[in-house]
C-alpha positions in Angstrom: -18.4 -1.6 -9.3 -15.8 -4.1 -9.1 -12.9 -4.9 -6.4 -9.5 -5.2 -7.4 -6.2 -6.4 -5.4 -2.8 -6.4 -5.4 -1.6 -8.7 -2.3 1.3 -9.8 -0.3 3.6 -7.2 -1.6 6.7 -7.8 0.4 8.9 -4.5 1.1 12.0 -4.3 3.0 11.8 -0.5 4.2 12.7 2.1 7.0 10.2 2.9 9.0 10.1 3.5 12.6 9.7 6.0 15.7 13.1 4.7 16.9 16.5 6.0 14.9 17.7 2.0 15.4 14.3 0.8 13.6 14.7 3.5 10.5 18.3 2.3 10.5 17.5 -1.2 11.1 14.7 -1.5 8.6 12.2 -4.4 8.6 10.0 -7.0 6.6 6.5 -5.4 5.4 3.5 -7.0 4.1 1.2 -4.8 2.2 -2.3 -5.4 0.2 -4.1 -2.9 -1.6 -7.6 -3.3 -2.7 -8.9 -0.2 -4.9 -12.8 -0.1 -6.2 -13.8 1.3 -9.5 -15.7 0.9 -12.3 -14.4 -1.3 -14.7 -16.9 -1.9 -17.1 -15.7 0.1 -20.1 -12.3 -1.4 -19.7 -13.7 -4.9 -19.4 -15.7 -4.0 -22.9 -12.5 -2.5 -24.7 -10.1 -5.4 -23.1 -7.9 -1.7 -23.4 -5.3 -1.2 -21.2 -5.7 2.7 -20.9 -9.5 2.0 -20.1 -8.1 0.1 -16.5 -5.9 0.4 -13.9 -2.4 -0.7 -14.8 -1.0 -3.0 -12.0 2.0 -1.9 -12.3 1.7 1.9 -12.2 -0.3 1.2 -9.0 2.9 -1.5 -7.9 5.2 1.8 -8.3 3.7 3.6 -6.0 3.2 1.2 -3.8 7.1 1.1 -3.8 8.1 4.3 -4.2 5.7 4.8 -1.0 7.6 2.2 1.3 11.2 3.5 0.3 10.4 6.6 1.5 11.1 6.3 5.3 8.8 7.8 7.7 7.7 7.2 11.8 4.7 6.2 11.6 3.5 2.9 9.4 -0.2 5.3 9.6 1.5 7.7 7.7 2.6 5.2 4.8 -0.8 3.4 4.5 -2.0 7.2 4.3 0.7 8.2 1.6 0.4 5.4 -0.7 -3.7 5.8 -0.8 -3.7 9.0 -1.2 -1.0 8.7 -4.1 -3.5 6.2 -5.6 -6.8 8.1 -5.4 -4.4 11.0 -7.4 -2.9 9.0 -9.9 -6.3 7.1 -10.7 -9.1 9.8 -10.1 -12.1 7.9 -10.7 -11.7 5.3 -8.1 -14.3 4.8 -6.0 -12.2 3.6 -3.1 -8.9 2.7 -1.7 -8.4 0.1 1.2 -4.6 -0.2 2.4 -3.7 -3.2 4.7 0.5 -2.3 5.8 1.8 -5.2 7.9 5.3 -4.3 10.1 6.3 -8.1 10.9 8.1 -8.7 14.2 8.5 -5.4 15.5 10.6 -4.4 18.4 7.9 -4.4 21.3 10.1 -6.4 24.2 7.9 -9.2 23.3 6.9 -11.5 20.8 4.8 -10.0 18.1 4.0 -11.1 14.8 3.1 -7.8 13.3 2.0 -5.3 13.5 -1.1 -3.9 11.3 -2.5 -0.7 9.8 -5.7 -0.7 7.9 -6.5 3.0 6.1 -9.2 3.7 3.3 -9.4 6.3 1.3 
């Protein structure tokens, strides 16, 4: 099995309980780590054979524009979009990073881990 990663995707998006924090928006950090065999793409050096960053990338993004309340639910959404698009993952690990939110005090983020 191997471990792959796409980090410190940086998202400005809409999320939030509060109407003024959907409206608002705010900074996200998110990494995704997915396990899977890779060994017959790693033999072919074939695209088709791996997981294409990018298609994995679009998700990620088309994931974070969507607003919802809850960052649980968007580290939920875009794993479960993964594991759906790519069926013979092993495993999905979602790290979603809200920076600074709006807690009356001084926060630096904010942080949701979800595997799937």
């Amino acid at each position: 099995m191997t471990n792959i990663a796409l980090e410190g995707m940086a998202f400005y998006s809409h999320h939030g309980y509060y109407t003024h924090e959907r409206k608002r928006g705010n900074n996200y950090i998110l990494d995704i780590k997915i396990t899977y065999d890779m060994e017959e793409a790693a033999d072919t050096d074939d695209l088709e054979k791996s997981l294409n960053y990018e298609e994995i990338y679009a998700i990620c993004q088309e994931e974070m524009d969507r607003p919802r309340h809850l960052i649980e639910s968007v580290a939920k959404g875009i794993a479960t979009k993964i594991r759906t698009s790519f069926p013979d993952i092993v495993l999905v690990h979602v790290r979603l990073e809200k920076l600074k939110p709006e807690l009356g005090g001084a926060v630096a983020r904010a942080v949701v881990e979800y595997e799937a």
